[in-house]
Residue frames as a rotation matrix with the C-alpha (Angstrom) as fourth column:
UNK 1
-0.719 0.201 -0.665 -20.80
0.182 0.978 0.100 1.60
0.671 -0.049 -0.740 -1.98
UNK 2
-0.085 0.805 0.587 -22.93
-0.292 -0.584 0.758 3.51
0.953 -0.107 0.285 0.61
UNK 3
0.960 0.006 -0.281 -20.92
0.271 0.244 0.931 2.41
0.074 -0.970 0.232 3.34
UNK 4
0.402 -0.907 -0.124 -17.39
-0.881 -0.421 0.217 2.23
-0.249 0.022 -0.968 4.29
UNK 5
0.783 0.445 -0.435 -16.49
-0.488 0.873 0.013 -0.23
0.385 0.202 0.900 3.01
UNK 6
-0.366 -0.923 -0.118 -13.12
-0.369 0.261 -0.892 -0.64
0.854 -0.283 -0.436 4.87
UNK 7
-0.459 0.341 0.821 -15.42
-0.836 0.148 -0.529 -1.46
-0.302 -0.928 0.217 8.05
UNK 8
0.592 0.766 -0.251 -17.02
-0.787 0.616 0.027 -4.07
0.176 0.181 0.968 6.16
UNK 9
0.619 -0.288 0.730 -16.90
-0.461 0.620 0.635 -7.63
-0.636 -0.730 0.251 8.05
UNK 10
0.331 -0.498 -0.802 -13.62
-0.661 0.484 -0.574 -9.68
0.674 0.719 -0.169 6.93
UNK 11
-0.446 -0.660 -0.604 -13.06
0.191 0.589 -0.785 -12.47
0.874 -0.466 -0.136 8.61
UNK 12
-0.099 -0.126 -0.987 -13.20
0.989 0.097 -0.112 -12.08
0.110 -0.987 0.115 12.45
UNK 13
-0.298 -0.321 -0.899 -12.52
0.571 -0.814 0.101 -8.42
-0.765 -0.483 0.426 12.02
UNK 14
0.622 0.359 -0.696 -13.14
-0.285 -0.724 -0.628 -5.16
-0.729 0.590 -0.348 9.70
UNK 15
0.941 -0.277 0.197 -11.58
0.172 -0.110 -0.979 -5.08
0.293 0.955 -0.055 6.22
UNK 16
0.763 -0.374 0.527 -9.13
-0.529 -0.830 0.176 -2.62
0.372 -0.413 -0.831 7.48
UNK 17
0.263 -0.617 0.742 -7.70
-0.674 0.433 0.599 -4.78
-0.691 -0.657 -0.302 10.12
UNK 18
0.938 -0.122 0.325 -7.32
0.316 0.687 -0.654 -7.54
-0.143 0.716 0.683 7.48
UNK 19
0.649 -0.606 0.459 -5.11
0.371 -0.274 -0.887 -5.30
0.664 0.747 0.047 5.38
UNK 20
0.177 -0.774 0.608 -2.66
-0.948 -0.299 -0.104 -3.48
0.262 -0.558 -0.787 8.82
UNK 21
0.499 -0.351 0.792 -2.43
-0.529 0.601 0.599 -6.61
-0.686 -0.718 0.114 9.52
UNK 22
0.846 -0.360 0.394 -0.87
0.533 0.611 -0.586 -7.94
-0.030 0.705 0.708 6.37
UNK 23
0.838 -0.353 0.416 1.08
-0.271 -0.931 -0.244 -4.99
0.473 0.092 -0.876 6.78
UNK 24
0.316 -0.528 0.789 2.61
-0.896 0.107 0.430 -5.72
-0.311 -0.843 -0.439 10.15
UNK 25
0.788 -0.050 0.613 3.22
-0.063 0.985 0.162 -9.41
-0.612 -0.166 0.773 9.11
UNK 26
0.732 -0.587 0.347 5.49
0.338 -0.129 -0.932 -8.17
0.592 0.799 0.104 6.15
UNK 27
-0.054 -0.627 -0.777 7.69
0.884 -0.392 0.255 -6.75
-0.465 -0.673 0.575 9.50
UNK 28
0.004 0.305 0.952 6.14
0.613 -0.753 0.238 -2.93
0.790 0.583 -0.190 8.63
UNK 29
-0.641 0.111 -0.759 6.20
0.758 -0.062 -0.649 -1.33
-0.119 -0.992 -0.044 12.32
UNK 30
-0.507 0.439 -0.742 4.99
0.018 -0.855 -0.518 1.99
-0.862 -0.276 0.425 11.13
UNK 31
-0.697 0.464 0.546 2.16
0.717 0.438 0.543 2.00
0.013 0.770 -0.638 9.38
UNK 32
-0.701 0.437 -0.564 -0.08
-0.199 -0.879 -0.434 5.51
-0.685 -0.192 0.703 8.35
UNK 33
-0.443 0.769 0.462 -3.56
0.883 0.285 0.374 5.34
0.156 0.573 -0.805 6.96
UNK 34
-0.983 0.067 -0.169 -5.45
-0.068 -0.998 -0.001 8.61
-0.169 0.011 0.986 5.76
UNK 35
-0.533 0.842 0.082 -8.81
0.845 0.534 0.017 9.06
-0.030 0.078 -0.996 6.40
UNK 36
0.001 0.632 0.775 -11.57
0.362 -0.723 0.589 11.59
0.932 0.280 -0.229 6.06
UNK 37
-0.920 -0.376 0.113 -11.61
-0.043 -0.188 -0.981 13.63
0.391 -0.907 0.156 8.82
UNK 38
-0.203 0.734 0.649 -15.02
-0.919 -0.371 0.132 13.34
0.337 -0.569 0.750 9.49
UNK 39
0.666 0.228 -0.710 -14.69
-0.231 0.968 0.093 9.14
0.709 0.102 0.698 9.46
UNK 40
-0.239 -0.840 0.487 -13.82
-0.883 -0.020 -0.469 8.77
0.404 -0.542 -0.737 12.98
UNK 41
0.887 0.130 0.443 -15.11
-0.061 0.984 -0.167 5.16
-0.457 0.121 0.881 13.13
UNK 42
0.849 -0.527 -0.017 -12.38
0.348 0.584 -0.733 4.05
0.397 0.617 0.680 10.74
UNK 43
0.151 -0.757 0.636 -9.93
-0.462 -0.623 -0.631 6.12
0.874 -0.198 -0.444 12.52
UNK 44
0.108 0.201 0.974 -10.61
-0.990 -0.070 0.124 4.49
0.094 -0.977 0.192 15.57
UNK 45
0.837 0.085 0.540 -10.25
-0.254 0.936 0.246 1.13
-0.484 -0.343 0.805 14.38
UNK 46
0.600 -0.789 0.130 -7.35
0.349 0.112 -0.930 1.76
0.720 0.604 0.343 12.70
UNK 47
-0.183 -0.497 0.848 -5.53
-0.873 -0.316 -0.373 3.29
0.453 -0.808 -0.376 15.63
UNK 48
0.438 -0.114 0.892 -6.75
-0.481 0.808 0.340 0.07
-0.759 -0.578 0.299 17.75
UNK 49
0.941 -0.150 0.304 -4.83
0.192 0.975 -0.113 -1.88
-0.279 0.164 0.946 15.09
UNK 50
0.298 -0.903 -0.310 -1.72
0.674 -0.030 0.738 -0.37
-0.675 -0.429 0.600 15.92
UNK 51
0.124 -0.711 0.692 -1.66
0.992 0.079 -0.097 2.22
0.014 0.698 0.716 13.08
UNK 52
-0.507 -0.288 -0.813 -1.09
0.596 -0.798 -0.089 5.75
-0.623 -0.530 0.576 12.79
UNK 53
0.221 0.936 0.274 -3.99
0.892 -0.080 -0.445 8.11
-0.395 0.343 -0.852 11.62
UNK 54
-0.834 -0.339 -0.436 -3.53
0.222 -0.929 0.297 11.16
-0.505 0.151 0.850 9.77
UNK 55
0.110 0.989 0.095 -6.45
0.964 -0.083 -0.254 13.31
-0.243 0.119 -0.963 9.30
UNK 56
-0.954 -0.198 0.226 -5.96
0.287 -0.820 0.495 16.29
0.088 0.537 0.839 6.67
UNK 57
-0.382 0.856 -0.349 -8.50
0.522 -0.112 -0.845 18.90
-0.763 -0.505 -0.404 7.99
UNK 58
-0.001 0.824 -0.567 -9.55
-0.761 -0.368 -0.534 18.99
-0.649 0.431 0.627 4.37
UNK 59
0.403 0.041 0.915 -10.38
0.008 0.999 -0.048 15.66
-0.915 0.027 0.402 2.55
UNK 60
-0.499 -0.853 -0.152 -7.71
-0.094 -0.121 0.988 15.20
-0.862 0.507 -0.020 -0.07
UNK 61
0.195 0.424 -0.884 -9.06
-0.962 -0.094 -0.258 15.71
-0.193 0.901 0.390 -3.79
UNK 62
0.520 -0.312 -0.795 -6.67
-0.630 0.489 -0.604 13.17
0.577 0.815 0.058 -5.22
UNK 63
0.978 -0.038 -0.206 -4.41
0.168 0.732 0.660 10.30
0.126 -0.680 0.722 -4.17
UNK 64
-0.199 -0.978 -0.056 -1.10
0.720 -0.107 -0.685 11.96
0.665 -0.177 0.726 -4.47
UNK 65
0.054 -0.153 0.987 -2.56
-0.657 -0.749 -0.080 14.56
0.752 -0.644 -0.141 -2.15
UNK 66
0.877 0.021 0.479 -3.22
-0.446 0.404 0.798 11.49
-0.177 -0.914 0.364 0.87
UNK 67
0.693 -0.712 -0.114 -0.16
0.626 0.673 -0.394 10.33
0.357 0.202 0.912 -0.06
UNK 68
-0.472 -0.803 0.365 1.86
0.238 -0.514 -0.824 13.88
0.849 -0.302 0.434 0.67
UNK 69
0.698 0.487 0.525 -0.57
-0.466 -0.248 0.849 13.94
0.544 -0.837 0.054 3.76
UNK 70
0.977 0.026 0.213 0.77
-0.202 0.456 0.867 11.11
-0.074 -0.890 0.450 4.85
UNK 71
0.072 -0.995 0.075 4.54
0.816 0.015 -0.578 11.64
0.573 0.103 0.813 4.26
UNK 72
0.101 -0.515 0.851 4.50
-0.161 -0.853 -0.497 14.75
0.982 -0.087 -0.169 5.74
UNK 73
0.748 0.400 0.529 3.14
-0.635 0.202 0.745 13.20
0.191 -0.894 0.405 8.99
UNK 74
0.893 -0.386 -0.230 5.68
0.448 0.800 0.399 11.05
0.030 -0.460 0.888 8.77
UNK 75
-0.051 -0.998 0.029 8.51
0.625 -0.055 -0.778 13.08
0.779 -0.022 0.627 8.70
UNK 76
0.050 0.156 0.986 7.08
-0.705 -0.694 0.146 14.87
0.707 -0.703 0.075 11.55
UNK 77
0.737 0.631 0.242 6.65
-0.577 0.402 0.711 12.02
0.352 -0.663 0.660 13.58
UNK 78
0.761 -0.607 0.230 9.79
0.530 0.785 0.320 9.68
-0.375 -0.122 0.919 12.61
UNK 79
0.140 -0.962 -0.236 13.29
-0.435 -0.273 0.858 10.04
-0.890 -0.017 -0.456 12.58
UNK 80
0.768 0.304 0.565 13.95
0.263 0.654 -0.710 9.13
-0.584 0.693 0.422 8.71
UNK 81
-0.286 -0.846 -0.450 16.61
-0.476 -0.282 0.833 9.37
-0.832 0.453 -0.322 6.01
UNK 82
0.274 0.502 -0.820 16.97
-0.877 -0.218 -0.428 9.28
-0.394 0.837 0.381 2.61
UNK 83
-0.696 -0.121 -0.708 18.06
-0.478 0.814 0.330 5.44
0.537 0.568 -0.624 2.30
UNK 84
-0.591 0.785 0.183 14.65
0.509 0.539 -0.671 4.26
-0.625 -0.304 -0.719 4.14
UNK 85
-0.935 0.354 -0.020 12.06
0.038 0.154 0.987 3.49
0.352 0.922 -0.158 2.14
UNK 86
-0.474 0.853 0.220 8.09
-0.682 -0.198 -0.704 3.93
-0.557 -0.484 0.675 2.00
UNK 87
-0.950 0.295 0.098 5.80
0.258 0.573 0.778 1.45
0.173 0.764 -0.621 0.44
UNK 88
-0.405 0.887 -0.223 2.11
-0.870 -0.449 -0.203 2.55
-0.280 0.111 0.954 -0.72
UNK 89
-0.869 0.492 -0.060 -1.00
0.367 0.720 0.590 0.52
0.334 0.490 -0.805 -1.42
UNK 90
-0.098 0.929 0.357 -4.73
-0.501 -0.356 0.789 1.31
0.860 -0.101 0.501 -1.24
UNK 91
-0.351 0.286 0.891 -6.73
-0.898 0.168 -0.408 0.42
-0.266 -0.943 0.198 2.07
UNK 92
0.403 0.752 0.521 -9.13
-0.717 0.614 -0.331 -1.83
-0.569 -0.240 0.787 0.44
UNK 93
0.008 -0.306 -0.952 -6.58
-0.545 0.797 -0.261 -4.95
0.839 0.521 -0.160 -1.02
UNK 94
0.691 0.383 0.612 -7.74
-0.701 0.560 0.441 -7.86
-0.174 -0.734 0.656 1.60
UNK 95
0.919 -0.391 -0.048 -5.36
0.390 0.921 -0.022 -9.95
0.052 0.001 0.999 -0.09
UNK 96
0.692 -0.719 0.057 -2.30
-0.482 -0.520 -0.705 -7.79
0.537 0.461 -0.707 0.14
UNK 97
0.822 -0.386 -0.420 0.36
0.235 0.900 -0.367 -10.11
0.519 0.203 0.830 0.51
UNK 98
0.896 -0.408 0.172 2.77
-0.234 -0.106 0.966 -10.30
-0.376 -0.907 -0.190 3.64
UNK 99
0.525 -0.524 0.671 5.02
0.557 0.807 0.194 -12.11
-0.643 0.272 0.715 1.20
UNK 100
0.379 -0.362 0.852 5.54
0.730 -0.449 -0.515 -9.69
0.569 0.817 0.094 -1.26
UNK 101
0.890 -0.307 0.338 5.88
-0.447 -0.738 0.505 -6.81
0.094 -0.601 -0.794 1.13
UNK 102
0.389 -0.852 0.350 9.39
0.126 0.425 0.896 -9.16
-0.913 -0.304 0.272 2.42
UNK 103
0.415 -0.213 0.885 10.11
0.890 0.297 -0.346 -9.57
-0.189 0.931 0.313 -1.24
UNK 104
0.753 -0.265 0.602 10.09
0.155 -0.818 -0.554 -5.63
0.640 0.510 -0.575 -2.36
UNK 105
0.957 -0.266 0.118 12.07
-0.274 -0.691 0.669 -4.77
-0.097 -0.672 -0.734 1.12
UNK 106
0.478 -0.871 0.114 14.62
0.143 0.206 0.968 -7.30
-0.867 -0.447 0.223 0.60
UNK 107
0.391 -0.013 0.920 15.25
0.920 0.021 -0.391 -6.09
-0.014 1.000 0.020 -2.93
UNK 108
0.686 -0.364 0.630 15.23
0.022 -0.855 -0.518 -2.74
0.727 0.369 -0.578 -2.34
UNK 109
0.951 -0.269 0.153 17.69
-0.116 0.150 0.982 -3.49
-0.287 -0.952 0.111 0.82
UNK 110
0.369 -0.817 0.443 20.40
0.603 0.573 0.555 -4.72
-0.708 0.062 0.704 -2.07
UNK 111
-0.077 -0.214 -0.974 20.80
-0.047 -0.975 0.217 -1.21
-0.996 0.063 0.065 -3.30
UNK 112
-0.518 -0.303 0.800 19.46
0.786 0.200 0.585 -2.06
-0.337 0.932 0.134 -6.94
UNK 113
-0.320 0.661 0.679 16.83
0.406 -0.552 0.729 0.65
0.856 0.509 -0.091 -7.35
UNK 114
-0.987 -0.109 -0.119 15.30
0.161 -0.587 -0.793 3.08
0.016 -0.802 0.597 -5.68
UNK 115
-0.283 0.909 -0.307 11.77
-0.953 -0.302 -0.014 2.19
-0.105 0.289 0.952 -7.03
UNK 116
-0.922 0.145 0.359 10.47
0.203 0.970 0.131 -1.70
-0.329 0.194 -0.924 -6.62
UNK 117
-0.116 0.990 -0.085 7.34
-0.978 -0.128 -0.166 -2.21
-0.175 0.064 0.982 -8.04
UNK 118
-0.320 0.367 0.874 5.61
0.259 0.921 -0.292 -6.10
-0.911 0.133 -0.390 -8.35
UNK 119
-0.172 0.519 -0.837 4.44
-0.973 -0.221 0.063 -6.72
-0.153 0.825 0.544 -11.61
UNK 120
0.230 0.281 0.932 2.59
-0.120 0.958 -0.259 -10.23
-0.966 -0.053 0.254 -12.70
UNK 121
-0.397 -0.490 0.776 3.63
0.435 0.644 0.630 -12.34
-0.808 0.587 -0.043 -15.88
UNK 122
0.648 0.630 0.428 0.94
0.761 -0.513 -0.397 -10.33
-0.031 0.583 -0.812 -18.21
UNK 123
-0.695 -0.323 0.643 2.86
0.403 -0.915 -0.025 -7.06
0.596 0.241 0.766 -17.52
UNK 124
0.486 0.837 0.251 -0.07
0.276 -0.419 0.865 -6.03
0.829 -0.351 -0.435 -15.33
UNK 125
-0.627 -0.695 0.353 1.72
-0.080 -0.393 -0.916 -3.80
0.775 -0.602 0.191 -12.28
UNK 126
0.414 0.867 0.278 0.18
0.161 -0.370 0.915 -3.61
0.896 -0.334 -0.293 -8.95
UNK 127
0.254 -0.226 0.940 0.51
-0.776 -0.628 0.059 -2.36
0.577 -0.745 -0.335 -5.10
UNK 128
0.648 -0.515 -0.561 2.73
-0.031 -0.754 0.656 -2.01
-0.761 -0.408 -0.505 -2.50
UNK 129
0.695 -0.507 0.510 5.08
0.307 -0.431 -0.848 0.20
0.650 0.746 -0.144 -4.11
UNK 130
0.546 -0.544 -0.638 8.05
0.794 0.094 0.600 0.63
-0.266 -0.834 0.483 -2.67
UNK 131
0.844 -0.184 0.503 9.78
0.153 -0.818 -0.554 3.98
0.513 0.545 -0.663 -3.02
UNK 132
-0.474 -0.615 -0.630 13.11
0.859 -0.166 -0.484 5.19
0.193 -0.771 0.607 -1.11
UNK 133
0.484 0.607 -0.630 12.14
0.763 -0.646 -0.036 8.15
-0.429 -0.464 -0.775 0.94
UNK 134
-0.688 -0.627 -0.366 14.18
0.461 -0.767 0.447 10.66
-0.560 0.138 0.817 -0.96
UNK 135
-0.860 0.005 0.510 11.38
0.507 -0.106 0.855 10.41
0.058 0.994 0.089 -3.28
UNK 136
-0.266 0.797 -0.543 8.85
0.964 0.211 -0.162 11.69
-0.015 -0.566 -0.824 -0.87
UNK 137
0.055 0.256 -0.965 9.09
0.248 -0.940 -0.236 15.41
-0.967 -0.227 -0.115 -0.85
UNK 138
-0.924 0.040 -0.380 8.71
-0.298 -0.699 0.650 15.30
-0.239 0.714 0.658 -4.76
UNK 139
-0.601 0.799 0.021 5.24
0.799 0.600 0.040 13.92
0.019 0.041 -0.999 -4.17
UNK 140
0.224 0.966 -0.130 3.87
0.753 -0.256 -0.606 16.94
-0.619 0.038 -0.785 -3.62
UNK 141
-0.508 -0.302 -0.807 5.29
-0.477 -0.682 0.555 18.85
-0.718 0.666 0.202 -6.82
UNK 142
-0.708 -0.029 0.705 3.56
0.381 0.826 0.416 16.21
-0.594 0.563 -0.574 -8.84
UNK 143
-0.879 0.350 -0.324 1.48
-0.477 -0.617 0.626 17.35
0.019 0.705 0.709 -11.76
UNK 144
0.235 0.872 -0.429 -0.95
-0.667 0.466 0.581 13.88
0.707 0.150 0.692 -12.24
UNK 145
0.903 -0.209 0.377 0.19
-0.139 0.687 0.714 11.18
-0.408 -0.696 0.591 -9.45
UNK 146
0.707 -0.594 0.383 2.53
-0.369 0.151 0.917 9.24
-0.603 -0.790 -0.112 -8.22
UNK 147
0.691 -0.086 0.717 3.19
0.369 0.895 -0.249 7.28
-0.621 0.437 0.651 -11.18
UNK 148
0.899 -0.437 0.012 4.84
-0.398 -0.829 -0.394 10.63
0.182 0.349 -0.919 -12.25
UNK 149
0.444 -0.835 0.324 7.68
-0.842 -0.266 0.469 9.21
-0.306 -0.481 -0.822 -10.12
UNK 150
0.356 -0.397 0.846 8.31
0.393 0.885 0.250 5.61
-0.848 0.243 0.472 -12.09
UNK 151
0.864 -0.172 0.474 8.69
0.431 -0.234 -0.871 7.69
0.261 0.957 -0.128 -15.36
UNK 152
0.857 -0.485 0.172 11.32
-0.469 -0.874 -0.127 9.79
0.212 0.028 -0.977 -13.69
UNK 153
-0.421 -0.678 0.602 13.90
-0.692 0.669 0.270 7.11
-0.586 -0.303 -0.751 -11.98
UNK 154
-0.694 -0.467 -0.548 14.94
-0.404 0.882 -0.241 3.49
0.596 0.054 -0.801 -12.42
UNK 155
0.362 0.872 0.331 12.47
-0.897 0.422 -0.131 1.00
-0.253 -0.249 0.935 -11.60
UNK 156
-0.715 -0.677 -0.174 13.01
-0.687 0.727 -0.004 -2.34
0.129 0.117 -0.985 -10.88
UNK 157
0.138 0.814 -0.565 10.30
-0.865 0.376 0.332 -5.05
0.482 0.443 0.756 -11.51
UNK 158
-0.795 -0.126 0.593 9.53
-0.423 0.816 -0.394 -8.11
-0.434 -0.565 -0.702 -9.40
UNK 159
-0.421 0.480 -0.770 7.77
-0.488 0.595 0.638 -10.82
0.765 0.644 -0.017 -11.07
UNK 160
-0.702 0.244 0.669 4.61
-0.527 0.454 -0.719 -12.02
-0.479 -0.857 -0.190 -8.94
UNK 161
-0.784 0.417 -0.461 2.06
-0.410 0.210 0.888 -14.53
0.466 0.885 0.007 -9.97
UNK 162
-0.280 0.905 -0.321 -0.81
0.933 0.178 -0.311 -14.46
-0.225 -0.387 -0.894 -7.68
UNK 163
-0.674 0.364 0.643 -2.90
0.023 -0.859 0.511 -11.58
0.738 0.360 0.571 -9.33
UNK 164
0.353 0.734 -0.581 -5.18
0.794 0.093 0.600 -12.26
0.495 -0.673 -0.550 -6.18
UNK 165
-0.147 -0.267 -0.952 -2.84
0.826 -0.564 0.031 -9.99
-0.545 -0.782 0.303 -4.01
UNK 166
-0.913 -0.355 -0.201 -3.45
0.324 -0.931 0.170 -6.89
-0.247 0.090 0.965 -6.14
UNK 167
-0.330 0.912 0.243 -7.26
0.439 -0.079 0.895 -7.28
0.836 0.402 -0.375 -6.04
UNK 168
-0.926 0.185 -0.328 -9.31
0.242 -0.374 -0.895 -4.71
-0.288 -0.909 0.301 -4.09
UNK 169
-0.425 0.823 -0.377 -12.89
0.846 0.212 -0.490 -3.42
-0.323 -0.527 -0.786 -3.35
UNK 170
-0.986 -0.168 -0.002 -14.86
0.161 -0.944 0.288 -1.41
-0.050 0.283 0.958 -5.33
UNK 171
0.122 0.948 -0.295 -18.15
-0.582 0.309 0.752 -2.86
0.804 0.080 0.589 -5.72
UNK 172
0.200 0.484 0.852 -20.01
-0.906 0.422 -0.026 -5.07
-0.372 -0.767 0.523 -3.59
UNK 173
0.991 -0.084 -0.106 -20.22
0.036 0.918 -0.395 -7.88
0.130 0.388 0.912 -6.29
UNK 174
-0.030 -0.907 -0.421 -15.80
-0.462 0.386 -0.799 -7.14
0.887 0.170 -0.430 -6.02
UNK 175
-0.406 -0.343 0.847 -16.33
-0.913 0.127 -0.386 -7.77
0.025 -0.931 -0.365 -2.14
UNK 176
0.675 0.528 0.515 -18.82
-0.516 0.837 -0.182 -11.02
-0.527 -0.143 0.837 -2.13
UNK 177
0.907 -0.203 -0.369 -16.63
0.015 0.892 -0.453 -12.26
0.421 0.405 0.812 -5.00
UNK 178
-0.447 -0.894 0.037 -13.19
-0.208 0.064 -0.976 -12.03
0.870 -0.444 -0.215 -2.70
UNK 179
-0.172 0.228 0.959 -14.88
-0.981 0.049 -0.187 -12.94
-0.090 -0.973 0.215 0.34
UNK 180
0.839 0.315 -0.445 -15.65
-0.495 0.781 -0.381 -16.60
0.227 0.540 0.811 -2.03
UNK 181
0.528 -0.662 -0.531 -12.09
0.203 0.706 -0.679 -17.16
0.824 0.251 0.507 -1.64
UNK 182
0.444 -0.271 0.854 -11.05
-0.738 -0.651 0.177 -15.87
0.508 -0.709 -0.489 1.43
UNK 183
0.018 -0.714 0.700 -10.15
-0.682 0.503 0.531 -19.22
-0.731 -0.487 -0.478 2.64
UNK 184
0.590 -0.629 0.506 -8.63
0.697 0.713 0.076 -20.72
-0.408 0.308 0.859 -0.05
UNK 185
0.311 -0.737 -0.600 -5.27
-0.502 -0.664 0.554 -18.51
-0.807 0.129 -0.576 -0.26
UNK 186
0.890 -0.456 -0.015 -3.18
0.105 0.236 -0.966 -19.04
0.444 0.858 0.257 -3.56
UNK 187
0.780 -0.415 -0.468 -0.15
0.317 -0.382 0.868 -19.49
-0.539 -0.826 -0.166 -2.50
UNK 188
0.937 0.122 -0.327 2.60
-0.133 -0.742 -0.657 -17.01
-0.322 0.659 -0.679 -3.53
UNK 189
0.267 -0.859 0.436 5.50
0.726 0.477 0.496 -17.25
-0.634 0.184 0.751 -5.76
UNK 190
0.856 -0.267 -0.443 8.23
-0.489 -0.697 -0.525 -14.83
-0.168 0.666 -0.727 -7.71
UNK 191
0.406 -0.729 0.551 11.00
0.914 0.335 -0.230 -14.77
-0.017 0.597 0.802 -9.62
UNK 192
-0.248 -0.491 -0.835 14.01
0.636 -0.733 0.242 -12.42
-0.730 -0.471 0.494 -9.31
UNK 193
0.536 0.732 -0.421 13.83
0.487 -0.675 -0.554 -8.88
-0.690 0.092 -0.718 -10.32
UNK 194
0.155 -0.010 0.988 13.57
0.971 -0.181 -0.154 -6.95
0.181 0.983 -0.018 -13.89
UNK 195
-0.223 -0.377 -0.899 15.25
0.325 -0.898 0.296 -3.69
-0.919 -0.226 0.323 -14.10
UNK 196
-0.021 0.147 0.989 13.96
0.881 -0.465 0.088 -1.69
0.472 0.873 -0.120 -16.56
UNK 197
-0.787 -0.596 -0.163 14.93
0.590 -0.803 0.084 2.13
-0.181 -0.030 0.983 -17.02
């Protein structure tokens, strides 16, 4: 886009802050965002919004590499075990949904799976994923990504039906045409979760 576009203005505040804050509002405390190490602007406003920065002093090829960046940082940092759980999602979803985040945790909280994933009435799947942390140190054996790790386990399917929360920023025309609706939320609703093998 020929910017960052996670700095770009949302609201009151940067993208960025948009999305740690949806974070935190789901009741996330720790929250790790990977960034280029030379992009210490975004680092910097991501640390003032309470999150934790991991900078791999070489910029990850792929997303399962920032992904075992930022697991490893976390098991360096936090005390963790293998029934707590991580959930993933790109930086740039503005609408990522505080709601759903509650949703996957209190699912995966009733010990049905060890993989939640949202998924909207189409069949279309989208982010936060919710993983238990056992599955974290086979992130970085993976071959093509993460998705490596729904084919291997039990996966359990929440049914969401605002396709708004799994929209994110790739273009300008995606940002102007989410910034159109920025205030008029959809508001969200599911239906219990599909286990499927």
């Amino acid at each position: 886009m020929g910017q960052p576009k996670l700095l770009l203005p949302w609201g009151q505040h940067a993208l960025i802050e948009q999305v740690l804050d949806s974070w935190r509002q789901g009741g996330v405390e720790t929250r790790i965002v990977v960034v280029h190490p030379e992009d210490r602007q975004l680092a910097d406003v991501c640390r003032a919004a309470g999150a934790t920065v991991c900078l791999p002093a070489a910029p990850p090829l792929e997303m399962k590499d920032s992904v075992w960046a930022a697991l490893s940082l976390a098991s360096q940092l936090f005390p963790v075990a293998d029934d707590d759980a991580w959930l993933l999602a790109p930086a740039d979803m503005p609408f990522l949904s505080a709601d759903l985040i509650r949703t996957l945790v209190g699912v995966y909280a009733r010990g049905e799976s060890s993989i939640i994933v949202p998924r909207l009435p189409s069949g279309r799947t989208g982010h936060p994923v919710l993983f238990a942390w056992r599955h974290a140190f086979e992130t970085e054996q993976l071959a093509q990504g993460v998705n490596e790790l729904l084919l291997r386990h039990s996966v359990t399917y929440v049914e969401w039906h605002d396709a708004g929360a799994f929209a994110d920023v790739d273009t300008f025309d995606d940002y102007r045409r989410l910034q159109s609706r920025h205030n008029q939320p959809t508001p969200s609703r599911c239906r219990g979760p599909a286990n499927s093998d």
